[in-house]
PyMOL Python script that loads the backbone (N, CA, C, O; Angstrom):
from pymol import cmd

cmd.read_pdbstr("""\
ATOM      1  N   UNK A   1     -51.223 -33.036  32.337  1.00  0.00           N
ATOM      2  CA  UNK A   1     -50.590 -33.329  31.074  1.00  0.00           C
ATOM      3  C   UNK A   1     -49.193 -33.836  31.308  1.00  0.00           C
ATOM      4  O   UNK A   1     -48.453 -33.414  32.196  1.00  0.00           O
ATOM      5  N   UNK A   2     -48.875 -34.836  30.382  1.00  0.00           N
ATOM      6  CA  UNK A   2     -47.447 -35.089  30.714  1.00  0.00           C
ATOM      7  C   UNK A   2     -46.734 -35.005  29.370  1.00  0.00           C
ATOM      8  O   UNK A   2     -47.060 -35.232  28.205  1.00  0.00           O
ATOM      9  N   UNK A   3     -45.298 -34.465  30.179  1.00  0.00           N
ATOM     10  CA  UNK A   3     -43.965 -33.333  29.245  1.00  0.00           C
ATOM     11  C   UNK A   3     -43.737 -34.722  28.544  1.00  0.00           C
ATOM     12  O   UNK A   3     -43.738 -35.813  29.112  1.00  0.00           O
ATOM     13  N   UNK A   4     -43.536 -34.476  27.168  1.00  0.00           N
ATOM     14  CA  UNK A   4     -42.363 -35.639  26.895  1.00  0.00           C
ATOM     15  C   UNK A   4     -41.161 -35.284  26.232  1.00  0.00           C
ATOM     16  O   UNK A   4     -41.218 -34.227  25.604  1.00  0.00           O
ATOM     17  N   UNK A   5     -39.940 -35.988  26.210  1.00  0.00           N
ATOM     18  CA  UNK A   5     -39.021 -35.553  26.302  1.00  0.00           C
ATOM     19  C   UNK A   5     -38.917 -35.591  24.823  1.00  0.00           C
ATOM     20  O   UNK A   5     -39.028 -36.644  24.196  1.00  0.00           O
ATOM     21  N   UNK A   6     -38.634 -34.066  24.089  1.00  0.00           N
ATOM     22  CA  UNK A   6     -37.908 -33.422  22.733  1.00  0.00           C
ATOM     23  C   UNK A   6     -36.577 -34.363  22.030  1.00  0.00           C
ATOM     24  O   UNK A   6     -36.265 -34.598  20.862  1.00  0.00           O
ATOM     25  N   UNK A   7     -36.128 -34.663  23.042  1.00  0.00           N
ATOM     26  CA  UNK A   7     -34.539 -35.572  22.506  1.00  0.00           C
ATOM     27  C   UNK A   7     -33.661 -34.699  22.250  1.00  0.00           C
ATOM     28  O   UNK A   7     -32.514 -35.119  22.100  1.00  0.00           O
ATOM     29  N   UNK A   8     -33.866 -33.495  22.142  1.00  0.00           N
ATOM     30  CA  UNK A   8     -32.681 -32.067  22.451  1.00  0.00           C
ATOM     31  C   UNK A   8     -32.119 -31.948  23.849  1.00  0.00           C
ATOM     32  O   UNK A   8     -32.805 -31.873  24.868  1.00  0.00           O
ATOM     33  N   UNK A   9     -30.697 -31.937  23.788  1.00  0.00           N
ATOM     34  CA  UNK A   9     -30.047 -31.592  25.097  1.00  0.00           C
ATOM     35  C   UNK A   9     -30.092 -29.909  25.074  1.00  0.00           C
ATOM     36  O   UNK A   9     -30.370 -29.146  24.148  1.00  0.00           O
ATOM     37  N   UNK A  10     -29.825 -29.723  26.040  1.00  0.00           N
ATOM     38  CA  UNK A  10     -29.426 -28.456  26.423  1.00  0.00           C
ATOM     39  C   UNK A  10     -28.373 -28.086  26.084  1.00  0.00           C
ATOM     40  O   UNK A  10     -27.439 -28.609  26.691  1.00  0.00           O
ATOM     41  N   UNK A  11     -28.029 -27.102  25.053  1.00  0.00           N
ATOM     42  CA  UNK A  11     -26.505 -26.451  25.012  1.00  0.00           C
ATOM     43  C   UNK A  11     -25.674 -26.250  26.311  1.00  0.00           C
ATOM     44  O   UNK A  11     -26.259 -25.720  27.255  1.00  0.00           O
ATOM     45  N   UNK A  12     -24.354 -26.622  26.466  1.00  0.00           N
ATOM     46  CA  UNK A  12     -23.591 -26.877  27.413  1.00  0.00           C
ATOM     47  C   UNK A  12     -23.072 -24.558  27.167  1.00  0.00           C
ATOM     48  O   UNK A  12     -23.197 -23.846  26.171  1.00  0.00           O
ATOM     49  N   UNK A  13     -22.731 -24.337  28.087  1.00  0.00           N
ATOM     50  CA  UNK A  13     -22.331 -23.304  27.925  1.00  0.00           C
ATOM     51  C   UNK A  13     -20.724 -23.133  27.357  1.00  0.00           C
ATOM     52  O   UNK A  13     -20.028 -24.147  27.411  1.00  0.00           O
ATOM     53  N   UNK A  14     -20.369 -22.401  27.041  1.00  0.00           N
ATOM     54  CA  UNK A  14     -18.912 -22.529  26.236  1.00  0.00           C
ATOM     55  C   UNK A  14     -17.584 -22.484  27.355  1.00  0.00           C
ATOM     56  O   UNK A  14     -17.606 -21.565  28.174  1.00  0.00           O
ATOM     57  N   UNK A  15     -16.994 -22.987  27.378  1.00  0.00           N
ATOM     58  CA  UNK A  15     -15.857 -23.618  28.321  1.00  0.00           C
ATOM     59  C   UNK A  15     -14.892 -22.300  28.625  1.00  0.00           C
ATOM     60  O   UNK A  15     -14.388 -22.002  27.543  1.00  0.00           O
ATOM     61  N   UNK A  16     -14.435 -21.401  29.647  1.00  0.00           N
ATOM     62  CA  UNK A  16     -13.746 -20.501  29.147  1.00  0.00           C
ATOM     63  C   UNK A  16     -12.323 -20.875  29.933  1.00  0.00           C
ATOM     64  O   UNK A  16     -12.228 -21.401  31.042  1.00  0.00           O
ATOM     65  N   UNK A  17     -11.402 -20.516  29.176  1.00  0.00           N
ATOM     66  CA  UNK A  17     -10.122 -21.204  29.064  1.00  0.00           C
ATOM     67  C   UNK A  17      -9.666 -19.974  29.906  1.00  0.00           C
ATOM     68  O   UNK A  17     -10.084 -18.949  29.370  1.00  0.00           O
ATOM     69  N   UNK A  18      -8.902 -19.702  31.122  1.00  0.00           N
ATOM     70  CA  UNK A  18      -8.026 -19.192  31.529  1.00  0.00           C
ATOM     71  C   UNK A  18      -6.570 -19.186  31.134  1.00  0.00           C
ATOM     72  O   UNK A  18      -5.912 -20.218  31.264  1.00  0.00           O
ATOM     73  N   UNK A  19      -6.099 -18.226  30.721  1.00  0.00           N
ATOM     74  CA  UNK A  19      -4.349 -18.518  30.235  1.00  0.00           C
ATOM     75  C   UNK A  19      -3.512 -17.632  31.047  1.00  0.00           C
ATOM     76  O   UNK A  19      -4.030 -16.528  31.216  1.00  0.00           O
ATOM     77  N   UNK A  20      -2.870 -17.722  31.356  1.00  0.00           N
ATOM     78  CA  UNK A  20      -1.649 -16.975  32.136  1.00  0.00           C
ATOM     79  C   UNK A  20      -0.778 -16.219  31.059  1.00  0.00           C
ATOM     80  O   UNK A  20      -0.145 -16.679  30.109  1.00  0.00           O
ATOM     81  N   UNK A  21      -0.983 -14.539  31.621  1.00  0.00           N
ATOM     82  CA  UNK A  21      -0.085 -13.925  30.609  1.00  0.00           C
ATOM     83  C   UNK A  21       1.144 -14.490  30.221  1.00  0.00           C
ATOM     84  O   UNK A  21       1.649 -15.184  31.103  1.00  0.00           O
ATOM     85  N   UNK A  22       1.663 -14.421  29.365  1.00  0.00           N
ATOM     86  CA  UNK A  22       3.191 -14.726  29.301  1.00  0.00           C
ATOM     87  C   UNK A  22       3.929 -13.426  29.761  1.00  0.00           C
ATOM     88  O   UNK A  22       3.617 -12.273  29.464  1.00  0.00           O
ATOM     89  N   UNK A  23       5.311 -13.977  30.804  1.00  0.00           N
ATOM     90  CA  UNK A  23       5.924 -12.965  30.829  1.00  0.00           C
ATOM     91  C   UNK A  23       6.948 -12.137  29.767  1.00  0.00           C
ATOM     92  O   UNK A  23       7.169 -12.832  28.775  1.00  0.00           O
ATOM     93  N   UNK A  24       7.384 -11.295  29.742  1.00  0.00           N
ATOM     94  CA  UNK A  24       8.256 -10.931  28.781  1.00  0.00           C
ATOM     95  C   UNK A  24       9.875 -11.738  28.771  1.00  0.00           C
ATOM     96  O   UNK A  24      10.632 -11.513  27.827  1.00  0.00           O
ATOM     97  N   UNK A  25      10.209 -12.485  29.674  1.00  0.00           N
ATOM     98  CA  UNK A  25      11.180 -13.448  28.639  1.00  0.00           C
ATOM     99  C   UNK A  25      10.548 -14.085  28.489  1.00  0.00           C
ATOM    100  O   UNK A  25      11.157 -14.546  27.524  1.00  0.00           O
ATOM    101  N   UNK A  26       9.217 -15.034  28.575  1.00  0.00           N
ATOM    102  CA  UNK A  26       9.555 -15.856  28.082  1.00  0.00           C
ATOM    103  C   UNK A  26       8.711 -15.778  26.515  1.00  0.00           C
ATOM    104  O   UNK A  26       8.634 -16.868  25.947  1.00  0.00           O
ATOM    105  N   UNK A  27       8.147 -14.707  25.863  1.00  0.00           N
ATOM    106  CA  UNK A  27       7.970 -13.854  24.938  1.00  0.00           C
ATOM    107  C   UNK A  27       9.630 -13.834  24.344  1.00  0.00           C
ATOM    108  O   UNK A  27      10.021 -14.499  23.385  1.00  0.00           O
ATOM    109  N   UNK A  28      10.219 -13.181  24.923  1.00  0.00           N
ATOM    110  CA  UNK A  28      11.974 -12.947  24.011  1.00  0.00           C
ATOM    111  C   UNK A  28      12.160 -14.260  24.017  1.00  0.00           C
ATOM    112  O   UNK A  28      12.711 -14.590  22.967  1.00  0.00           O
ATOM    113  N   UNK A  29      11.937 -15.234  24.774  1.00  0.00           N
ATOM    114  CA  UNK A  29      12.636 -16.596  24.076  1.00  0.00           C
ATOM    115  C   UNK A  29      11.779 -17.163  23.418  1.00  0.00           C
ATOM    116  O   UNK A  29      12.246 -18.218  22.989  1.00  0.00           O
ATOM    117  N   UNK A  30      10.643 -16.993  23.079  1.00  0.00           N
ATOM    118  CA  UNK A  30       9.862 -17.507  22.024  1.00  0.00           C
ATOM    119  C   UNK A  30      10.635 -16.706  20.575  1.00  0.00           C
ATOM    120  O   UNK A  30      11.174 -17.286  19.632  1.00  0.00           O
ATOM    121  N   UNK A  31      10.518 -15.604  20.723  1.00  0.00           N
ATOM    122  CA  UNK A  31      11.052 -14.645  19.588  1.00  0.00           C
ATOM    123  C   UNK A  31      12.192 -15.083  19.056  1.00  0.00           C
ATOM    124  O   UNK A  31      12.226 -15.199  17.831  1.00  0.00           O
ATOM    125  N   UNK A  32      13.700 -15.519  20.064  1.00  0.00           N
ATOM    126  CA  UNK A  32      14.392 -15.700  19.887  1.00  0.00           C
ATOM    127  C   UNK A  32      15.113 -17.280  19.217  1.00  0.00           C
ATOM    128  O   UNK A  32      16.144 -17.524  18.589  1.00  0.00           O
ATOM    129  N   UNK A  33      14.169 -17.976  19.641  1.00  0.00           N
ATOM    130  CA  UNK A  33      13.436 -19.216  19.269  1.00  0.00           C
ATOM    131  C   UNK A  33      13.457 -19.447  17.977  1.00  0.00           C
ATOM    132  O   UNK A  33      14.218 -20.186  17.351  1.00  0.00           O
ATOM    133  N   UNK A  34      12.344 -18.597  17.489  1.00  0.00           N
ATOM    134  CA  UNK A  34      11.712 -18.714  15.975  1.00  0.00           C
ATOM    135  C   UNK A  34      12.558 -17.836  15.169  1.00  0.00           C
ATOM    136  O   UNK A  34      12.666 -18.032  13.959  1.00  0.00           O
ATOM    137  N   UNK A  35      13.440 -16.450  16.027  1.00  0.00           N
ATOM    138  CA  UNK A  35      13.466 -15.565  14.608  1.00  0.00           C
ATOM    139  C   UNK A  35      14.964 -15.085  14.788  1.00  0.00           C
ATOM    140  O   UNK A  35      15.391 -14.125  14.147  1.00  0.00           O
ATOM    141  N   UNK A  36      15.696 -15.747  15.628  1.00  0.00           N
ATOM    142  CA  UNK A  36      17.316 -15.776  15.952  1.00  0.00           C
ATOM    143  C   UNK A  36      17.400 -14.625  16.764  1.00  0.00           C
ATOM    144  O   UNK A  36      16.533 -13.757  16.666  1.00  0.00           O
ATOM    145  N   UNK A  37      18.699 -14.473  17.855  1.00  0.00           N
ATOM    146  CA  UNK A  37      19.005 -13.477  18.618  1.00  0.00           C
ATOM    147  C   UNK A  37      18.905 -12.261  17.676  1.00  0.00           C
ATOM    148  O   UNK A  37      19.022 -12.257  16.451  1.00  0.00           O
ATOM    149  N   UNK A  38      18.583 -10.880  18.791  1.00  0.00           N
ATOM    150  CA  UNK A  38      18.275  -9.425  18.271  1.00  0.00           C
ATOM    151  C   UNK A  38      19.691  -9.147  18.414  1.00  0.00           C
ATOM    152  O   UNK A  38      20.608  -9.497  19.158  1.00  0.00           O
ATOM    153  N   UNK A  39      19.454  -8.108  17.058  1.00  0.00           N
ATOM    154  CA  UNK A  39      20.987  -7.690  16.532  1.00  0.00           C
ATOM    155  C   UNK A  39      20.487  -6.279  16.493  1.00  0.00           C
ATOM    156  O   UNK A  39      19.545  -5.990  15.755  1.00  0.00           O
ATOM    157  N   UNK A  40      21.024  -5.461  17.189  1.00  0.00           N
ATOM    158  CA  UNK A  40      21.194  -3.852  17.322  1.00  0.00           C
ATOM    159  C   UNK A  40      22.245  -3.712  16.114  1.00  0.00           C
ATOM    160  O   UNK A  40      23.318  -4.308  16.216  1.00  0.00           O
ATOM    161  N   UNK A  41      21.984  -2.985  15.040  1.00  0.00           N
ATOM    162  CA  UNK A  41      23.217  -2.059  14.518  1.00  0.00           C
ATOM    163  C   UNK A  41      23.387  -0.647  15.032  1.00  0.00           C
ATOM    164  O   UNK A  41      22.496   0.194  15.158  1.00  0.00           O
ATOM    165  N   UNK A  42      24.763  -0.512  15.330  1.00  0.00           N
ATOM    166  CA  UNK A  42      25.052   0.274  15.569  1.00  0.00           C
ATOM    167  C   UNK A  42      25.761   1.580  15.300  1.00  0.00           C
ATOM    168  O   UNK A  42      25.913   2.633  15.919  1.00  0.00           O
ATOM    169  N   UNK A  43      26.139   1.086  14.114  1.00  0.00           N
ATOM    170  CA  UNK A  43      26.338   1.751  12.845  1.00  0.00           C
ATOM    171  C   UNK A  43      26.597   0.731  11.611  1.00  0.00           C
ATOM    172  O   UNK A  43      27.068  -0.388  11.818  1.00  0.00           O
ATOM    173  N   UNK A  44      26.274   1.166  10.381  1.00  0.00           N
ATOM    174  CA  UNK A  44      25.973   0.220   9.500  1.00  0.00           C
ATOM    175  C   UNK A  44      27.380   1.234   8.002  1.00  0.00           C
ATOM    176  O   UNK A  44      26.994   2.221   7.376  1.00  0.00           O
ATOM    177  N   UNK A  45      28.291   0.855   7.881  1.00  0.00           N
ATOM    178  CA  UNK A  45      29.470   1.398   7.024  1.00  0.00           C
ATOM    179  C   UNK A  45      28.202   1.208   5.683  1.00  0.00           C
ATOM    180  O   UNK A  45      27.395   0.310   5.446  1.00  0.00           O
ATOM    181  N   UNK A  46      28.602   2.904   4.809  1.00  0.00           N
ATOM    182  CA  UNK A  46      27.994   2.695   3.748  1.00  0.00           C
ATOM    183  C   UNK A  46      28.410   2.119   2.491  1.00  0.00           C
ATOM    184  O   UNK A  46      29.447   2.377   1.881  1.00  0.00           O
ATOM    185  N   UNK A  47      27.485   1.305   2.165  1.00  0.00           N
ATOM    186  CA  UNK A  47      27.904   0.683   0.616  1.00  0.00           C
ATOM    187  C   UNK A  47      28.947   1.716  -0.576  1.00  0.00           C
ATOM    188  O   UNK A  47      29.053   2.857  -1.027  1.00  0.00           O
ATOM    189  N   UNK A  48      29.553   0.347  -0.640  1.00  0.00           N
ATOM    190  CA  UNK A  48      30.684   1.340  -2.078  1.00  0.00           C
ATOM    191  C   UNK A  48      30.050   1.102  -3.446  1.00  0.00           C
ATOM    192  O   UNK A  48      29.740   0.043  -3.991  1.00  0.00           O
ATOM    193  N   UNK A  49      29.920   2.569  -3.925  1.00  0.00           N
ATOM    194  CA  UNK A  49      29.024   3.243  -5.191  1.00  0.00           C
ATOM    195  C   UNK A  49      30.142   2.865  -5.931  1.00  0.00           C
ATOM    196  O   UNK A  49      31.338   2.950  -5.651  1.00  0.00           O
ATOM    197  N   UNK A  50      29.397   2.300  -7.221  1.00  0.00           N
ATOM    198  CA  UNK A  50      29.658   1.482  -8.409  1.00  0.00           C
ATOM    199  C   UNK A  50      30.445   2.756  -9.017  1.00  0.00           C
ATOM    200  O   UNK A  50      30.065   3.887  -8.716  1.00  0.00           O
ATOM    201  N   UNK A  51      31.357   2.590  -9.728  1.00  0.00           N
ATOM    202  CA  UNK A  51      32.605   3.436 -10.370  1.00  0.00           C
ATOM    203  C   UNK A  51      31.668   4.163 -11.314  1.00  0.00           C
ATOM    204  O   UNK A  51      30.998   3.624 -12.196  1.00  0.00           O
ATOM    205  N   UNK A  52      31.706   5.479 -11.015  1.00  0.00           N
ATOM    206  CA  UNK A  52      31.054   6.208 -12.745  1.00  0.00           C
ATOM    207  C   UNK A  52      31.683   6.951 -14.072  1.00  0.00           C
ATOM    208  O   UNK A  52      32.761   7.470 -14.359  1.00  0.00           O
ATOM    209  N   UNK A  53      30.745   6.778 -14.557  1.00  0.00           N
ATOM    210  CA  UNK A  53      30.820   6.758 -15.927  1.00  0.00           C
ATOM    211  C   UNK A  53      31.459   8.377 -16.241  1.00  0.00           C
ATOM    212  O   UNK A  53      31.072   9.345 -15.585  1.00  0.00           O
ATOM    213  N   UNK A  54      32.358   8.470 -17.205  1.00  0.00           N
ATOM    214  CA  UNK A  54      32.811   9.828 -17.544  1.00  0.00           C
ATOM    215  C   UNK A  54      31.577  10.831 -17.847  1.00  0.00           C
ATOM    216  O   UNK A  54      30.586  10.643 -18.552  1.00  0.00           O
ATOM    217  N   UNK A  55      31.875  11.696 -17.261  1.00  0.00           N
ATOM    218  CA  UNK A  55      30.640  13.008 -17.117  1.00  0.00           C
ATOM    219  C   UNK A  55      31.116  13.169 -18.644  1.00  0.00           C
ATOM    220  O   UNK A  55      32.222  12.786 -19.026  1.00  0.00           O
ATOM    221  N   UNK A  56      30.014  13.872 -19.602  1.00  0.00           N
ATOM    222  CA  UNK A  56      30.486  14.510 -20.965  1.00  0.00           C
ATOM    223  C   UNK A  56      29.680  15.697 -20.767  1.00  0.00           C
ATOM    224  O   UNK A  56      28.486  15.607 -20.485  1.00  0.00           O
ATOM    225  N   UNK A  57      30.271  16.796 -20.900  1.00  0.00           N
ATOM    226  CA  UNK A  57      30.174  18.069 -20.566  1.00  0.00           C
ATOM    227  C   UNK A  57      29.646  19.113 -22.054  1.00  0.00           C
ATOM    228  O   UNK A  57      30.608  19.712 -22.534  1.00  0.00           O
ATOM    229  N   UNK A  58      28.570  19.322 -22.637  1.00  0.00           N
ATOM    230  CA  UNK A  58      27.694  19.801 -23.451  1.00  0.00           C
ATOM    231  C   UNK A  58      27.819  20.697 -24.054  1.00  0.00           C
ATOM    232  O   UNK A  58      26.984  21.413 -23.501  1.00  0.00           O
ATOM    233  N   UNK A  59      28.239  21.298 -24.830  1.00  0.00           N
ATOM    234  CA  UNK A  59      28.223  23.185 -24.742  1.00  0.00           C
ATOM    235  C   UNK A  59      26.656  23.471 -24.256  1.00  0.00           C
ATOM    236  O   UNK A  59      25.726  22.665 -24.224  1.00  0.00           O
ATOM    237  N   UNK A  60      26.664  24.727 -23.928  1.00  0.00           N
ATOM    238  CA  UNK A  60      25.354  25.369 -23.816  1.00  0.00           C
ATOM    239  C   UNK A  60      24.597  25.674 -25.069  1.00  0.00           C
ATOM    240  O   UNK A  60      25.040  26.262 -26.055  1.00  0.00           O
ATOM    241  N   UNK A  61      22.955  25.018 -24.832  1.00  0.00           N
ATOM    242  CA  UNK A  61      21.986  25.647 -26.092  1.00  0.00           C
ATOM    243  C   UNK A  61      21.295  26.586 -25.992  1.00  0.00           C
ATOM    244  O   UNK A  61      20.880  26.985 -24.904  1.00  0.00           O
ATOM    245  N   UNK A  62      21.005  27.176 -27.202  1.00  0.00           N
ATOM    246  CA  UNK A  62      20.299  28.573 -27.129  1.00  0.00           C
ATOM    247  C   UNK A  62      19.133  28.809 -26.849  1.00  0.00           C
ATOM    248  O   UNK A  62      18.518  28.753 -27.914  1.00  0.00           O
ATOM    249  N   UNK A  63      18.382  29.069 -25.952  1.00  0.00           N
ATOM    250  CA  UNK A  63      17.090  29.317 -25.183  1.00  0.00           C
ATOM    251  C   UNK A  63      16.201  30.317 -26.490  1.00  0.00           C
ATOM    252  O   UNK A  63      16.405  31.135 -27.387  1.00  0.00           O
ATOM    253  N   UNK A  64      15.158  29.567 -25.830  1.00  0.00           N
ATOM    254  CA  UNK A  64      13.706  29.868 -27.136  1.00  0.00           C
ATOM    255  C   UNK A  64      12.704  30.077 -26.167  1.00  0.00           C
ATOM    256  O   UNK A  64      12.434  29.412 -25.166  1.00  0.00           O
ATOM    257  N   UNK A  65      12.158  31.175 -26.649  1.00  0.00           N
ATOM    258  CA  UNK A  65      10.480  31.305 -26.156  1.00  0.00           C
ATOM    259  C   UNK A  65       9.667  31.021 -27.188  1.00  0.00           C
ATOM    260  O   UNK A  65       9.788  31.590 -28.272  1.00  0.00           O
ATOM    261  N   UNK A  66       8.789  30.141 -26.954  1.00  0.00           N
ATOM    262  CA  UNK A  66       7.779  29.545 -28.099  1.00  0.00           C
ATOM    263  C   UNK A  66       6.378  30.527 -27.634  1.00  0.00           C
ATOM    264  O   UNK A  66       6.029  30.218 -26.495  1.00  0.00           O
ATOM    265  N   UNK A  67       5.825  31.225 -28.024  1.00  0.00           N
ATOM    266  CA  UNK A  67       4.413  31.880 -27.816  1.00  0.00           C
ATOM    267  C   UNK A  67       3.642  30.945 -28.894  1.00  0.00           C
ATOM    268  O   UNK A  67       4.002  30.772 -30.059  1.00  0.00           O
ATOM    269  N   UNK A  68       2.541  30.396 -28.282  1.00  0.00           N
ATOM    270  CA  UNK A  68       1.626  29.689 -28.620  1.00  0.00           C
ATOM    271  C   UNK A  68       0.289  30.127 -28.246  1.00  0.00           C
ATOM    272  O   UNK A  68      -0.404  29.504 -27.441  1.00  0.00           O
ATOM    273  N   UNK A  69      -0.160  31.452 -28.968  1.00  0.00           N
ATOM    274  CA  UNK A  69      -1.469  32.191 -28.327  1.00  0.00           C
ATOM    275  C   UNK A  69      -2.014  33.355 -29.389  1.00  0.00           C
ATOM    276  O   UNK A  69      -1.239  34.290 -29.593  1.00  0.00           O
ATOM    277  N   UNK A  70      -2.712  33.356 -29.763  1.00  0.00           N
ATOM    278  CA  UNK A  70      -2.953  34.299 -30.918  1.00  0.00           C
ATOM    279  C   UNK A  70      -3.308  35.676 -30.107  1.00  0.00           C
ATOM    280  O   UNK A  70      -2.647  36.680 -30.369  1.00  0.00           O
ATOM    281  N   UNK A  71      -4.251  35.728 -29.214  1.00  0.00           N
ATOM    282  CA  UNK A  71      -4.409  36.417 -27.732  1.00  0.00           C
ATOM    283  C   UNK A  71      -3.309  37.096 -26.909  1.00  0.00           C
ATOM    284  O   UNK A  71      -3.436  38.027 -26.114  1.00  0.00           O
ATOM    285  N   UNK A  72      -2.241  36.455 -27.255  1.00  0.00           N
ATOM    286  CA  UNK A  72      -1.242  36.991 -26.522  1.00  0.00           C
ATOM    287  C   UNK A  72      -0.388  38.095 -27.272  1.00  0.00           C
ATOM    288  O   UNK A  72       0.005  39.176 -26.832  1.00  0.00           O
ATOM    289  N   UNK A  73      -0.210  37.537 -28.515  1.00  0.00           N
ATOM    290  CA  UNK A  73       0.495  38.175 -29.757  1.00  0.00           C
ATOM    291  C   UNK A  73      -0.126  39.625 -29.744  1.00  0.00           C
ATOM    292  O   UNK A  73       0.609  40.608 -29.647  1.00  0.00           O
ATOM    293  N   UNK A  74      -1.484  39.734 -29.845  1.00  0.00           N
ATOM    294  CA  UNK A  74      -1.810  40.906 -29.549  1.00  0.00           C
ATOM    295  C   UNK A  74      -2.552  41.496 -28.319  1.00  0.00           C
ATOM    296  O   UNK A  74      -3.569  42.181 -28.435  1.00  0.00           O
ATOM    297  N   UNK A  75      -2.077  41.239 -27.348  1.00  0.00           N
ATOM    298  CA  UNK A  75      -1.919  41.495 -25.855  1.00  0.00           C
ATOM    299  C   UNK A  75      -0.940  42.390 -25.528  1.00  0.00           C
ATOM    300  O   UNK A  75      -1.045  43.132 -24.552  1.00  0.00           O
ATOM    301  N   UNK A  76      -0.004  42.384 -26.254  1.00  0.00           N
ATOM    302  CA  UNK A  76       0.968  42.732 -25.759  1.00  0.00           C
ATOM    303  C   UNK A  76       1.758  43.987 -26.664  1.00  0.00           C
ATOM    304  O   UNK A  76       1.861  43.809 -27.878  1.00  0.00           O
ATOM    305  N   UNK A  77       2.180  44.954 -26.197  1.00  0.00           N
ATOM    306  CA  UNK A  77       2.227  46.306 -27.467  1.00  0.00           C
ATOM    307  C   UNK A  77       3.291  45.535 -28.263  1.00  0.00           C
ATOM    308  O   UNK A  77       3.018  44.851 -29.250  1.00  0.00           O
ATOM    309  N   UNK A  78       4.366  45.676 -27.823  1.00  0.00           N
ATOM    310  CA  UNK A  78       5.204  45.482 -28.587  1.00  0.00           C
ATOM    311  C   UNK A  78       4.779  44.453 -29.641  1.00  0.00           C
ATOM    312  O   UNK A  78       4.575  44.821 -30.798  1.00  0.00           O
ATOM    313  N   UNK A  79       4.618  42.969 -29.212  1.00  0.00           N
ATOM    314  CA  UNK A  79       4.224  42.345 -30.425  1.00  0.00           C
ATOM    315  C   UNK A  79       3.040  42.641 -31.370  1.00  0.00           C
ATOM    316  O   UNK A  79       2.952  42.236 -32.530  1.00  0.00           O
ATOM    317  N   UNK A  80       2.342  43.234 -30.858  1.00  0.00           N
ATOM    318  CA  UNK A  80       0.888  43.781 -31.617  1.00  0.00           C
ATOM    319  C   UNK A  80       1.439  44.578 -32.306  1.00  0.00           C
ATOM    320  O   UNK A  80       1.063  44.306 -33.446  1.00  0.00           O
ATOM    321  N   UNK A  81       2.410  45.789 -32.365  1.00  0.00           N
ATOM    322  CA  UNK A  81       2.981  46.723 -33.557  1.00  0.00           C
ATOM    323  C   UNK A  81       3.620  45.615 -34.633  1.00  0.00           C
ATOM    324  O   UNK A  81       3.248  45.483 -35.799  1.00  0.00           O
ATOM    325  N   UNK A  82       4.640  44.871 -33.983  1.00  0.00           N
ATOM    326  CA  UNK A  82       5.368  43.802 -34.873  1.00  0.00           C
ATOM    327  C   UNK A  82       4.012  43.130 -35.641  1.00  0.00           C
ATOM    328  O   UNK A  82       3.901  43.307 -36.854  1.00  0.00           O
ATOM    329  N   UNK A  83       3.157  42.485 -35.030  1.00  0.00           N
ATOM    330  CA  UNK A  83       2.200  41.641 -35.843  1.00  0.00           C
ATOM    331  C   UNK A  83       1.728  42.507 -37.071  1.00  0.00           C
ATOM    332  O   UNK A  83       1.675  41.927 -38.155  1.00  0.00           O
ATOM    333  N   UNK A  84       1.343  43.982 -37.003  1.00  0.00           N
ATOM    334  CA  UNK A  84       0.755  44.584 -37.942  1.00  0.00           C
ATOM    335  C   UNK A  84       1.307  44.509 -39.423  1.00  0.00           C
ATOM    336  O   UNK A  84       0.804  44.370 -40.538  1.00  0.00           O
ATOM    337  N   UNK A  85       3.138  44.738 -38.676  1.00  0.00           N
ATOM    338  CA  UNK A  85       3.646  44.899 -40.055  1.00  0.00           C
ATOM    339  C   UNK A  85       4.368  43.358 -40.572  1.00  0.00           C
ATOM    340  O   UNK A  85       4.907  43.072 -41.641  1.00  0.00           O
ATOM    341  N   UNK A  86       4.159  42.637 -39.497  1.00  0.00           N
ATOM    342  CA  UNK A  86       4.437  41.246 -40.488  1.00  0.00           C
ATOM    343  C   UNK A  86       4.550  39.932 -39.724  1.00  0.00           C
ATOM    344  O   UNK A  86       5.520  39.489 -39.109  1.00  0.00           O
ATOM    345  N   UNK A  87       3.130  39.321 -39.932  1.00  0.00           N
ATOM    346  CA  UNK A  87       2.645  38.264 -38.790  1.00  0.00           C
ATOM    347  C   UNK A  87       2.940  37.056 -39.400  1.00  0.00           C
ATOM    348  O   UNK A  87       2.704  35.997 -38.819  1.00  0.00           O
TER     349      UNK A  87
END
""", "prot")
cmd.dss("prot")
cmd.show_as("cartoon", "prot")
cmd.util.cbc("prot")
cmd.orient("prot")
């Protein structure tokens, strides 16, 4: 029998590229390149806080306990005598 030829090549195998690490300057001069010389701070003086506003000083208000519990009202002796005689 005779082969005849498909007209398909053979896939070439994929090319593999060898690269040479880069060393580390020449990494810092790429860096330095694109993103300007490295700046260490070494101490950084703190920002001056915007002038404030006069404190206004409150009197003190009078503290409240709100009971919100019908359960509790009579839970508890003392208010359970109070509730009897006037809820």
């Amino acid at each position: 029998y005779m082969h005849l030829d498909s007209g398909r090549k053979e896939a070439q195998p994929p090319q593999i590229l060898h690269r040479q690490p880069l060393e580390d300057r020449e990494l810092e001069a790429i860096m330095e390149r694109e993103f300007g010389p490295v700046r260490t701070r070494l101490y950084t003086p703190p920002k001056p806080r915007p002038a404030t506003e006069e404190v206004v000083i409150r009197p003190p208000k009078n503290k409240y306990l709100i009971v919100d519990g019908y359960n509790v009202i009579f839970a508890w002796p003392d208010l359970a005598q109070q509730a009897r005689s006037d809820l």
